[in-house]
N, C-alpha and C positions, 0 to 999 in steps of 0.2 A: 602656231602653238609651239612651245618651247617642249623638249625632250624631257630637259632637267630642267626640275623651279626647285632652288632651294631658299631656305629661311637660315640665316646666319647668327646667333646670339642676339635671338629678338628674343626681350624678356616673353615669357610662358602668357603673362597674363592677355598679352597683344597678340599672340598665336592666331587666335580665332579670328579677329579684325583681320587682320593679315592676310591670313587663309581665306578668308571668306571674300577680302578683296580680289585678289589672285583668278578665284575661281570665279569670280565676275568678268575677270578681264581675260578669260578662257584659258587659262592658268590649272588647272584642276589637279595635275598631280606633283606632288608636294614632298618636298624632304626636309626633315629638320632635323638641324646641324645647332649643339649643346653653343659649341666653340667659333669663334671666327680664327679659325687656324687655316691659314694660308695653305700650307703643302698637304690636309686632308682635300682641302677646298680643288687644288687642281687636280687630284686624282679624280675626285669627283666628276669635277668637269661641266659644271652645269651648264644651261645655255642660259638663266636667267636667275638672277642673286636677288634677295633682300636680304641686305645686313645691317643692323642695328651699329652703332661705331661709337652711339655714346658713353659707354661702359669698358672700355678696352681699354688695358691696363700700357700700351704700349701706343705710340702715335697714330692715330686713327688716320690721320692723314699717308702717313710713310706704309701705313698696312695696305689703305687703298692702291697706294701706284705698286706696291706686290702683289698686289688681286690684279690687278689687269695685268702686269706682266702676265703672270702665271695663267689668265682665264682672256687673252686678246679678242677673244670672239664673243664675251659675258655682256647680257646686258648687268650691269652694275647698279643697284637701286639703296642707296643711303636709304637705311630710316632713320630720323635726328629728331631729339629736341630743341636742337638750337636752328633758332630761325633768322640769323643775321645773312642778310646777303651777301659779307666776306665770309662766311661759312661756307654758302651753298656753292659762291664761284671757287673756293680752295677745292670742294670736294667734287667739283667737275674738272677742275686743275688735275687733279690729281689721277682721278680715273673713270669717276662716278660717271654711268649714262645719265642717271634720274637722282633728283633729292629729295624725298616727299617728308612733310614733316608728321609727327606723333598728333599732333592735334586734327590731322585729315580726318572727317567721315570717310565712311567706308566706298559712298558715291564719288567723295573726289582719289582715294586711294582709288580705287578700279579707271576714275578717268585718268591720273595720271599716271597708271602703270602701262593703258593700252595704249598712251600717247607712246610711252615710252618707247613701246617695244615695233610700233611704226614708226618713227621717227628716230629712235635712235637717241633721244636726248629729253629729259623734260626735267622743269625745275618747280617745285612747288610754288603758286604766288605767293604764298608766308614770306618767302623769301625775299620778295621785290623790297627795293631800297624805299 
């Protein structure tokens, strides 16, 4: 079980979904973060991120390899609506553990967060080419 779970600039309305995935995949306590601001983020320190990237006014790409700088021991979990598989391999390029996309039920969010977080790596199959 992770120490720190936090929620990154997930829109409000996805909160619940999110949440309630999370706590499926024994996740239960929860911080939500307004911002994906990188230098609040490492004070923070979590040990497991959900960040939303598709709303960020700056390269979502260049923010993630600053999240994992700053967070090397983070599981890093994109949440996206784009589901092309040059998306989901840039955003493991970059830093991502996990890519799950917005169209997940809340059964496949919980499967692939607890894949994630034993394995170290998961990729939503939306993604597959």
């Amino acid at each position: 079980m992770a120490r720190v779970c936090c929620l990154a600039a997930v829109d409000p309305k996805d909160i619940p979904l999110v949440g309630s995935a999370l706590k499926g995949a024994g996740q239960p306590a929860l911080t939500v973060v307004v911002r994906l601001d990188v230098a609040a983020l490492g004070k923070l320190a979590p040990d497991l991120l959900v960040a939303d990237i598709d709303r960020l006014k700056v390269d979502p790409l260049e923010t993630l390899r600053q999240l994992r700088f700053v967070l090397p021991e983070c599981v890093i979990v994109v949440y996206t609506a784009a589901v092309e598989s040059s998306w989901g391999r840039e955003c493991h390029l970059a830093g991502a553990s996990c890519v799950l996309s917005k169209a997940s039920t809340e059964p496949e969010l919980v499967d692939g967060l607890q894949r994630a977080l034993e394995t170290g790596c998961f990729t939503d199959p939306r993604f597959a080419a």
